[in-house]
N, C-alpha and C positions, 0 to 999 in steps of 0.2 A: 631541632629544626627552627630555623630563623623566620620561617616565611609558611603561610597554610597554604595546604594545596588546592583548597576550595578557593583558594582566590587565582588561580592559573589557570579554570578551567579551559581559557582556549589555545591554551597549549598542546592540549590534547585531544583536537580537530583532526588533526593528521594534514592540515592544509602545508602546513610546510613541516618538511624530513626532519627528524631529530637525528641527532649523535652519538652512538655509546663507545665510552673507551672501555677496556679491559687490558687484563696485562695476564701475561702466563707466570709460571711458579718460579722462572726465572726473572720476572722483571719487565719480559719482551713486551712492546706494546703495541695492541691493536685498534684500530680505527674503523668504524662500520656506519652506514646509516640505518637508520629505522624508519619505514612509514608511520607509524602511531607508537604514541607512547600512551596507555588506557587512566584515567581516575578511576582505581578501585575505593578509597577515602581517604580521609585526612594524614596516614599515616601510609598510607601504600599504595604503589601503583602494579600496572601488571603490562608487561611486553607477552607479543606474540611470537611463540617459537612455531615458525614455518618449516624451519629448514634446518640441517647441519652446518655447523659452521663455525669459525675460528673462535667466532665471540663464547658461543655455545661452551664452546670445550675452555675456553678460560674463567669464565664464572663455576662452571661444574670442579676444576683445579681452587678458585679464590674467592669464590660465593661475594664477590663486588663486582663493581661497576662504576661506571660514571656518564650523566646522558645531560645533552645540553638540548632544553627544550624551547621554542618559540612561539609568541603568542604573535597567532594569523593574522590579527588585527594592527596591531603594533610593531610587532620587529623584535619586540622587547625580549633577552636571553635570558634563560635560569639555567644556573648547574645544578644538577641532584645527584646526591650521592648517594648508591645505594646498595644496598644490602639482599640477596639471594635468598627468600624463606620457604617458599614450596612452589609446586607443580602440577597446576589440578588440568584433568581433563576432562571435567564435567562442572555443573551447577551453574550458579546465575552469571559470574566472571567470564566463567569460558563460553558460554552461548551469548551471551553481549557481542564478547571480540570473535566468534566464529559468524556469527549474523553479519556483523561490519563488514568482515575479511570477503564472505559469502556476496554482498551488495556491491562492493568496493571494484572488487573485479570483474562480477558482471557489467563496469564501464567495456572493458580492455573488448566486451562480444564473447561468444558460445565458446566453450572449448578453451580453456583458457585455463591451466591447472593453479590447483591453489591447494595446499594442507595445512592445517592447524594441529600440530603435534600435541601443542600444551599452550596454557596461558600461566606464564610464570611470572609468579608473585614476589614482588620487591618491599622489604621494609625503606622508608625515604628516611636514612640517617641523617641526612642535612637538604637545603635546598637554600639557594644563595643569588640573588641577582649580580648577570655579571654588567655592568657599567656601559653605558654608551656614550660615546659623542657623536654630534649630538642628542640629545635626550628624544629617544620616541613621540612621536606624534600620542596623541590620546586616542581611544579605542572610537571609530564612528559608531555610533547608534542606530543599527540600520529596520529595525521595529520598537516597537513600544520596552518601556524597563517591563520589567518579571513583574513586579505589582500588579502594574496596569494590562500585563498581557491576560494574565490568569482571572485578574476580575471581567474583563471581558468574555473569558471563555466561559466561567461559572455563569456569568448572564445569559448567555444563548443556549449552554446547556440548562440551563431551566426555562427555556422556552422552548426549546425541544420538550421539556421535559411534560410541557401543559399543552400539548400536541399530540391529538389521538391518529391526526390523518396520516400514513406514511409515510406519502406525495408528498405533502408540505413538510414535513419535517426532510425530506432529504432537498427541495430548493431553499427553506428557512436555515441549514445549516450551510449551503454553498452559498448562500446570498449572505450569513453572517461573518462568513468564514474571510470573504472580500471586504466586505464593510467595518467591521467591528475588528478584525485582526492583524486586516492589514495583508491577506494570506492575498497575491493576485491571480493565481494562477492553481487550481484545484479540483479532483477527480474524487468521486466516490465511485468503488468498483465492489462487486459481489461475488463471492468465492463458491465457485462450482467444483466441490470436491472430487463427482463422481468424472470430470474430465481434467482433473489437473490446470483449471482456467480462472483467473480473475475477469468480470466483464463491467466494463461500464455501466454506468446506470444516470451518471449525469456526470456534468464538470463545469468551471466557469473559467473564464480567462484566455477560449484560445477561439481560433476562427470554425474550428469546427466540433460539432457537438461530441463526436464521436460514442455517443450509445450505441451498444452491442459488443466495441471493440474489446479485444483481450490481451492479458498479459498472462505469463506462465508464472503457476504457483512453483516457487523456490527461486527465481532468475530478477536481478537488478531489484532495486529497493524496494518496490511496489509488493515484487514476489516473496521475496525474503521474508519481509513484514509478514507476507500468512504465512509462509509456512514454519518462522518460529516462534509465533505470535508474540511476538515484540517491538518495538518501533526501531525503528531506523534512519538515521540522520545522517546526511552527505553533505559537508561545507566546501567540497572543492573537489568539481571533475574535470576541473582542467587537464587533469595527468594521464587522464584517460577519455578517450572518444567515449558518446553516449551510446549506449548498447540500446537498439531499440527494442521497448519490452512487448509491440506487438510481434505475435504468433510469426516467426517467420518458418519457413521451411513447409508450406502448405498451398492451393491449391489458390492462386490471387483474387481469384473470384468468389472464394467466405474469408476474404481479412478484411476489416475495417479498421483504419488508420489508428493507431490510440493517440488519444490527442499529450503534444508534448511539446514544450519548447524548442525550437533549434538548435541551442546551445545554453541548458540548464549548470550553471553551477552549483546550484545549490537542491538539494532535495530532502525531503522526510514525508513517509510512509507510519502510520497508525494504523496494529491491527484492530478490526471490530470483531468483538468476541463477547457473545454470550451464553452462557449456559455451558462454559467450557470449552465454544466451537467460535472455530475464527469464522466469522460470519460474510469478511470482506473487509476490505483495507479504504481509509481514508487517507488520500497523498495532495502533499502540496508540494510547489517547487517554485526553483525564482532565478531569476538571471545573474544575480549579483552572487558572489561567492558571501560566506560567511552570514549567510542571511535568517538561519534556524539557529536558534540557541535552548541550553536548557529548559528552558520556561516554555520554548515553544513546543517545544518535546512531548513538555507535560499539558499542555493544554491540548495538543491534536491528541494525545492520546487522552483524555478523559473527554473530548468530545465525537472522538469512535469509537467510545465502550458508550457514551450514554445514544447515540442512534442505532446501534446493535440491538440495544436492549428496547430502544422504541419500537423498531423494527420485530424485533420478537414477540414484543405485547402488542401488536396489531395482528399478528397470528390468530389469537384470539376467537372463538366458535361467536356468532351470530348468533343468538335464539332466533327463531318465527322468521326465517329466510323463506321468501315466496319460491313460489317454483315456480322452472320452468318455462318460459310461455314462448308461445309461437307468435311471428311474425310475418305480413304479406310477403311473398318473394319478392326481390329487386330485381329491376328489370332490366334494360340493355347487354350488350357485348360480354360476357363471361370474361372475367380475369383468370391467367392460370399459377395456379398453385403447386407448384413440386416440391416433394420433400422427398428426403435420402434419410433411411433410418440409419445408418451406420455412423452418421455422427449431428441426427436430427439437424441437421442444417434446411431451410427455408428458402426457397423462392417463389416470389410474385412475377409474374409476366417475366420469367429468363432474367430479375435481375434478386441479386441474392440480399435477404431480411436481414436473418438468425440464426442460430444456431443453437445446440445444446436443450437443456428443459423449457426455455422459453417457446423455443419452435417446435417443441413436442405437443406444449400444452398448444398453440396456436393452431397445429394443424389437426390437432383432437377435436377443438370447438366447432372448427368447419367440419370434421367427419360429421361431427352430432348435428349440427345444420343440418347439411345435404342430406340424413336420414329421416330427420324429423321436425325439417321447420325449426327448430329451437332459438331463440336468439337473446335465451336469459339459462343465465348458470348460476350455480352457489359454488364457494370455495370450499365447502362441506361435501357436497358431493366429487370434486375434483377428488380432493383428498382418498376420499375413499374408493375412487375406479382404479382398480388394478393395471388398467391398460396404459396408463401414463407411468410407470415405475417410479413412485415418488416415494416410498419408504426413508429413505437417507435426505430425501430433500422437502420432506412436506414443511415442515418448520422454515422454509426460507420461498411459499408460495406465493404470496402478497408480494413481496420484493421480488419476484421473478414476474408477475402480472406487471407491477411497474414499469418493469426494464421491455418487458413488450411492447406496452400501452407505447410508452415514449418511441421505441420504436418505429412503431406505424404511426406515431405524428409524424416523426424527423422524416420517413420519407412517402409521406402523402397518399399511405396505403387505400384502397380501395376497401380496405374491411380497419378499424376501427375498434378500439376496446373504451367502453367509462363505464364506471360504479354506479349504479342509481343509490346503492346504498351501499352500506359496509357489510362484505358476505357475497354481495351478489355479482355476478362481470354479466354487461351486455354486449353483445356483438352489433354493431353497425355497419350494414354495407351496402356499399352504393351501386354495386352489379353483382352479379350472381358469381361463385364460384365454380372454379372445373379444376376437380384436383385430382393431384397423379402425386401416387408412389415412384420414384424413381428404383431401378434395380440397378 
């Protein structure tokens, strides 16, 4: 091989089609495109067998090939020639390009068929630039080099890392993420296993906040990322309309918008995973195509494993949590409260909160109000009242307190959540409640 395949990585974008020739046991010669051609390493790469097909059945007859690849940025051609070596349908190769395959066409919207038969593995016997006139422009730079990206991300994840508050470690890493990265436009969302839902929890860069909103675990980059807890990188959606990853097919009155660009060409998705469990996904995205690269890859994902992990040690038991205590009733006009337990969704005065664990725990604190005056709680006792079903999600209760609190700031709630301490949630409210179970 005349040339490493470590230095063509953006050949293998999938931003522009590649070529494979093949020929049959006769000679005959066929002609096909490829949307991606994968870097498995220095010596191999790997195509995706979707489908049946002429090419199929002439590598299966000549175990060759020949694929003319483009680098997205440049124009610049390589021919590789190559060689047929096996067929896996499982391990790290085949779940990289089923992840991709699985993101890529959640552009195209719902319903939209796609299979991954095999990811078959090519030896790269030669590889060979083919000649241009004029000679390609040089690659733009459109974030920092790989050096300076990653010493920036190790910097802020160790400033996450001397951060015990939650809260600030999830606006310290979207406030780094803009500043230090360069990232403009960015969501952290929290995986709610027990309703198949990603939810906001904050974002910077768009005109609306969008806490609460959802995305579906397994659908477009965002979902993929949990559900194969891998990261996921888009350089070019041109090819396909943006699939919007909030919740559609549901009741208009519980969706809130998920915030997104108008016209994203570029995206990547970092699962947060601790303790074995995707905990929630950190996404960035950006208008220009070709705007994530390797390095960025590697830095969104090692700073959604290290807020995972923060997120998890703020879990953490309080010793000497006060109890309990009561508060004078508030006075004026009763705000009303409805909740539907069939998919804990929340409204204030007919206009809708929340949904899921967040509006469970919200509307459990007001039950314990209205019974007994209360308006101080421990996350200790939370945990342990059976009546909130938090078995599967008690480990992700401080990040669901979050995602509420912000809530009832974003829209001006009459009831109110802040920590006097760590352990403990106070309820503030500025009229009395009147709550109804909906049937």
């Amino acid at each position: 091989m005349s040339m490493s395949l470590r230095t063509l990585r953006n050949c293998f974008e999938g931003v522009i089609p590649s070529i494979i020739a093949t020929s049959d046991d006769e000679g005959i010669p066929n002609v096909s495109y490829l949307s991606q051609v994968h870097y498995v390493d220095d010596e191999h790469v790997a195509l995706s067998n979707q489908f049946f097909s002429k090419t199929a059945r002439n590598v299966e007859l000549t175990g060759q090939a020949t694929v003319l690849v483009v680098d997205g940025r440049t124009g610049q051609q390589y021919e590789l020639d190559l060689v047929f070596e096996r067929a896996v349908e499982s391990g790290d190769t085949f779940s990289r390009i089923d992840a991709q395959i699985r993101a890529t066409v959640a552009q195209e919207g719902p319903g939209v068929p796609w299979l991954l038969r095999s990811a078959d593995i090519y030896r790269v016997r030669g590889c060979q630039l083919v000649p241009a006139q004029p000679e390609p422009p040089a690659a733009e730079l459109l974030g920092q080099d790989s050096d300076a990206l990653l010493s920036a991300a190790a910097r802020l994840a160790m400033r996450l890392a001397k951060t015990s508050d939650p809260d600030a470690m999830i606006d310290d890493l979207l406030d780094g993420l803009q500043r230090e990265l360069g990232y403009s436009n960015a969501i952290v969302l929290l995986a709610d296993e027990e309703r198949g839902r990603l939810t906001t929890i904050g974002s910077r860069g768009y005109s609306l906040g969008g806490v609460g909103s959802e995305a579906r675990i397994g659908e477009g980059a965002i979902g993929v990322a949990a559900a194969s807890a891998r990261a996921v990188r888009i350089n070019d959606m041109s090819r396909g309309r943006r699939y919007a990853a909030a919740v559609g097919g549901e009741a208009g009155e519980r969706v809130i918008p998920l915030p997104g660009l108008a016209e994203p060409q570029s995206q990547l998705a970092a699962p947060m995973i601790s303790n074995g469990r995707v905990q929630g996904v950190l996404f960035a995205e950006d208008a220009r195509r070709f705007r994530f690269t390797h390095a960025d890859e590697d830095a969104l994902a090692m700073l959604a494993l290290q807020l995972a992990g923060g997120l998890r040690l703020s879990e953490a038991e309080t010793p000497g949590a006060r109890r309990g205590r009561q508060a004078p009733a508030p006075a004026g006009r009763p705000f009303h409260v409805r909740y539907h337990s069939f998919d804990d969704s929340l409204f204030i005065d007919d206009v809708y909160l929340i949904k899921g664990v967040p509006g469970r725990l919200l509307f459990h604190l007001l039950k314990l109000h209205a019974e007994s005056g209360r308006t101080e709680f421990s996350n200790r006792e939370l945990r342990l009242d059976g009546a909130l079903r938090l078995p599967e999600l008690k480990d992700n209760l401080e990040a669901r307190l979050i995602l509420l609190r912000r809530r009832l700031d974003e829209k001006e709630a009459p009831v109110r959540i802040t920590r006097p301490e760590r352990g403990l949630i106070h309820l503030e409210l500025t009229r009395p409640p009147r709550l109804e179970v909906a049937t």
